[in-house]
N, C-alpha and C positions, 0 to 999 in steps of 0.2 A: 729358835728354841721355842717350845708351844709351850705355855703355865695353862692351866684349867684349878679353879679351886671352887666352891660353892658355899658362900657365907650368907648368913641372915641378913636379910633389905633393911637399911635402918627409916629414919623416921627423921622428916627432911626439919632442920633447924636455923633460925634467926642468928646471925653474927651478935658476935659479943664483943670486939673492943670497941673505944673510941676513937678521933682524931683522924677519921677519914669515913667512905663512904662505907653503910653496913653493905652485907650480900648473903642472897639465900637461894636456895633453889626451889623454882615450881618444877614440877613435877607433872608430866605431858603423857598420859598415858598412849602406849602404842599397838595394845593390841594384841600382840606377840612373846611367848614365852621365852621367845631368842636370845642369847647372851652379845650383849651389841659391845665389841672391843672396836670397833669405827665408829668415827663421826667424823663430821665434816660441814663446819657454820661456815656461812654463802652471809645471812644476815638475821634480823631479828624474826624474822618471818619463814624463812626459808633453811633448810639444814639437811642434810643426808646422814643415815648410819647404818650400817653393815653390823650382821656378826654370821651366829650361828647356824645351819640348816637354810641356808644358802640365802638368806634374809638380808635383803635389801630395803631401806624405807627412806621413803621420802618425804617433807611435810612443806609447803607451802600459805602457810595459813598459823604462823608462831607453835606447831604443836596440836593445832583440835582433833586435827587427823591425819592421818598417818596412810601412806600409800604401799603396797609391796609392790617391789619393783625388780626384783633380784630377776637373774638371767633363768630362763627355764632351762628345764631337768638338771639343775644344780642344788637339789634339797640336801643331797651329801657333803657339801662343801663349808668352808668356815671362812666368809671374808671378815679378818682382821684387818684391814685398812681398806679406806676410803677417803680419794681426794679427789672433791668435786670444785669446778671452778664457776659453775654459777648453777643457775635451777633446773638446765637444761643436760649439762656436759658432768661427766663423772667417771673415774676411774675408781675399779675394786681388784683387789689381792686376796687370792684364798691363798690357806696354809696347806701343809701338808707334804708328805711324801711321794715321790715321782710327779707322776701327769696332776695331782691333788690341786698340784703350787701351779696359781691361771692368774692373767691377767684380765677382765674383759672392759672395755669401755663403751659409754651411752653419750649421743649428741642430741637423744630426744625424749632426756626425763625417765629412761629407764624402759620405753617402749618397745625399742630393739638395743641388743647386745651386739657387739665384736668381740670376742676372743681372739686376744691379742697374743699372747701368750701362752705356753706353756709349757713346762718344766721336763726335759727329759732324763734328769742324769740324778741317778737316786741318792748321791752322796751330798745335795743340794736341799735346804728348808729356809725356802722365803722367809722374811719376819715383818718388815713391814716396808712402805715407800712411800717418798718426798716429793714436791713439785716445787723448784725454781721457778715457772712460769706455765702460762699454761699450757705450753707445748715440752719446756725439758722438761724431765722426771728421773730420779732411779729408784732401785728396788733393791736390799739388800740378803744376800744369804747368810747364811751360817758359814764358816769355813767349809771350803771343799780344797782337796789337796794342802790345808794349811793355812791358806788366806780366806778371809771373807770376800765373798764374791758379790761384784756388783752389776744389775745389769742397766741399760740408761735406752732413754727416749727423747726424741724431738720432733713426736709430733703427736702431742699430746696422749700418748700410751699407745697410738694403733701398729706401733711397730718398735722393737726389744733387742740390743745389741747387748752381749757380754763386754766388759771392761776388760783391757789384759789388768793382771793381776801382778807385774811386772814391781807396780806403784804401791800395793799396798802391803801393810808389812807383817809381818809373819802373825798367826794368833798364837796366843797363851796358848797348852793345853789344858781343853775341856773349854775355851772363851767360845761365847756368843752372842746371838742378840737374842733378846727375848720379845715374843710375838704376844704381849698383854694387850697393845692400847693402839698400835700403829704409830709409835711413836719413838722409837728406835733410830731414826731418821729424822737431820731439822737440818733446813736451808732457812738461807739470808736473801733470796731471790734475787742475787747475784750470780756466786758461780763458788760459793763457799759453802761447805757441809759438814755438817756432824755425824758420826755412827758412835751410837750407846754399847757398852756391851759389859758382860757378866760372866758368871757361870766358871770364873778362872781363881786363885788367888788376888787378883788384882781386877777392880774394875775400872775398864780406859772409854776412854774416848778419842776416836780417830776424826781429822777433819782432812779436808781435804780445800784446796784453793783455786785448784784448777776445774771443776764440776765433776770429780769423782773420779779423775786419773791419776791419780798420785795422793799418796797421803803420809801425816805424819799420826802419832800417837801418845797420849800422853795420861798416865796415871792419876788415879784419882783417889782419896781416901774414901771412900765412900765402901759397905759391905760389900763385900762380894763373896759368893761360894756358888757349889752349883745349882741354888736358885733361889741366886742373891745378884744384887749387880746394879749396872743402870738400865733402868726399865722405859726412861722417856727422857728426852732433851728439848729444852726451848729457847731459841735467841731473839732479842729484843735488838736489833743491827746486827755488827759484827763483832762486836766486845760483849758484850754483857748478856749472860746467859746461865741456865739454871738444868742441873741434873737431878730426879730424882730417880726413887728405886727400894731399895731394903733386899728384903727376904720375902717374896711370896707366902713360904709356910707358915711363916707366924709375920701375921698381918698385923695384930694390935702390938708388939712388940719389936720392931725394928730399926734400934736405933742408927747412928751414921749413912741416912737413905737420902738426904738433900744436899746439894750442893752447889757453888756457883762461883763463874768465872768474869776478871773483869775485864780481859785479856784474849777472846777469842779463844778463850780454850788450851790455851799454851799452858795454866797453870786452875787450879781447884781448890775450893778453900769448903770446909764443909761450913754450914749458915749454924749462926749461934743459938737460934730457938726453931730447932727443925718439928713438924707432928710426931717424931719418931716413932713413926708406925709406916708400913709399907703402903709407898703410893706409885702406880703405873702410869699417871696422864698427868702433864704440866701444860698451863698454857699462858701467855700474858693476858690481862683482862686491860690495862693501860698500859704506858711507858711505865707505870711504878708499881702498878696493882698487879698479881698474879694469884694463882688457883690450881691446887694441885687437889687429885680426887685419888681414891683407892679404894680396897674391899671393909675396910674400917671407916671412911668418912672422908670429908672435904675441909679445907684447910685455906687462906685467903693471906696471903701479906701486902701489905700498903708501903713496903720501903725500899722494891727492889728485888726482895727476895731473903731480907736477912730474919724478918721475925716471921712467927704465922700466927692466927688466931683459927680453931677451928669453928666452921660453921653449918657442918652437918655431920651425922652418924651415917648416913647410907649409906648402900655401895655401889661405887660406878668402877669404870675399867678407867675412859678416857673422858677426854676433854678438848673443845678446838674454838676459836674466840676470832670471830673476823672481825668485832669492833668491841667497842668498850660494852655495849648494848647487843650485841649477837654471841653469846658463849653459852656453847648446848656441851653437855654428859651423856654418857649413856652406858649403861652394863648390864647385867645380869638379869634374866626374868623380864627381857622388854623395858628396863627402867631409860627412860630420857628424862633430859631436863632444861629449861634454859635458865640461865641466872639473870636475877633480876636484884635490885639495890635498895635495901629496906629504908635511907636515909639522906 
């Protein structure tokens, strides 16, 4: 399911609670008027993100500058997700309808393309894709014929099998994923998965334990309508894990949008001081610290995931944290960032 919304850029702010480390965002100019719903932290140094108008960027150097690197005659396309496995190797997802929805991959920084991918059956709309390692991967659709469809890889994106659909279980009607942040998808880099989804009465979450052959489902209280839901998923192992989400259309007001599980996902608890405002990108910054961003501002808990303190107004889509020291943002108007620790 594709959201598009265009809110004012805020104005990047210092954390306010005490009793752990502050965090704020610099702000890495890039260039490009792009709307970046991908990223992808490699390190403190190194990052990728994808969005709009076929925009691919790369930075190697914390942010100074920024490289386009997107695949040629792709100005028309909209990669919302990117997972790059180091400075060299990267995979991108565009959106869209029919042949739109491509996967392509780079082994040399973005120099040359593979298209991997691509989409022929028009009752299909990619949302976003996950990597177990650097060779598995899947990509998930929207329901077609009733189920969400999943397709998988093993060897690290240059070749795309459909899942039977045998394993997964029926969708709500009107349920899907939503394609804000590329984050609709989270592995354990095991062989255990999550998929977010919305846009129904109820918004679930499906995991799956066998690498995307079989799954179960499970309800969550979290808003959902059709364009409300779970917008982004992140696990810390296999138990402990955090959903958010809200209402896209009303970003500063969207209460019951966070959530989190201690159980692998079998059960949901919503968190007791959520931003209740609509947030698309989660990500862990440590074992305890995490960071959730949206079109209203950025938001930080130090306990797991149960409090939050906000500590920016801007707007970003996503968010992706390879250490406690490498966690980049990026959304609308070219914004990137990486967060740094005021304390």
């Amino acid at each position: 399911m594709t959201v598009s919304r265009l809110v004012v850029v805020g104005v990047a702010a210092s954390s306010a609670s005490g009793g752990g480390p502050g965090y704020t965002w610099d702000l890495k100019p890039t260039g490009t008027a792009a709307r970046l719903r991908g990223v992808s932290a490699i390190s403190a140094q190194t990052a990728w993100a994808s969005g709009s108008l076929g925009t691919v960027l790369r930075t190697v150097d914390g942010g100074q500058t920024w490289q386009q690197v997107g695949p040629p005659g792709t100005a028309t396309l909209q990669f919302r997700d990117i997972e790059a496995f180091d400075a060299k190797r990267a995979v991108i997802l565009s959106i869209g309808n029919g042949t739109d929805a491509r996967v392509y991959v780079t082994a040399d920084a973005g120099q040359t393309w593979t298209l991997s991918f691509t989409n022929t059956d028009p009752n299909a709309f990619y949302d976003c894709m996950a990597f177990f390692d650097g060779r598995r991967g899947l990509a998930v659709s929207d329901p077609v014929n009733g189920k969400c469809r999943i397709i998988a890889t093993d060897d690290g994106g240059y070749s795309w099998r459909v899942l039977p659909s045998s394993g997964m279980p029926a969708a709500l009607p009107g349920e899907a994923g939503f394609a804000a942040s590329g984050q609709c998808l989270a592995t354990d880099h095991g062989r255990r998965v999550w998929l977010g989804s919305g846009g129904a009465p109820q918004a679930r979450v499906f995991r799956s334990d066998d690498g995307g052959n079989t799954w179960t489902v499970t309800a969550t209280p979290m808003t959902s309508g059709p364009t409300a839901g779970v917008f982004a998923l992140v696990f810390n192992g296999q138990q402990h894990g955090l959903a958010v989400g809200g209402d896209f259309l009303n970003p500063a007001s969207s209460p019951n949008g966070l959530a989190s599980t201690a159980d692998g996902g079998a059960t949901w608890d919503l968190v007791g001081y959520p931003p209740n405002q609509y947030r698309s990108g989660v990500a862990w910054i440590t074992g305890r610290d995490a960071v959730v961003v949206g079109h209203t501002g950025s938001d930080v808990s130090r306990d797991g995931g149960q409090t939050w303190d906000p500590i920016d107004t801007g707007s970003f889509d996503t968010v992706d944290c390879a250490n406690p020291t490498a966690c980049w943002a990026s959304g609308e108007q070219g914004r990137a960032a990486h967060l740094v620790t005021t304390k």
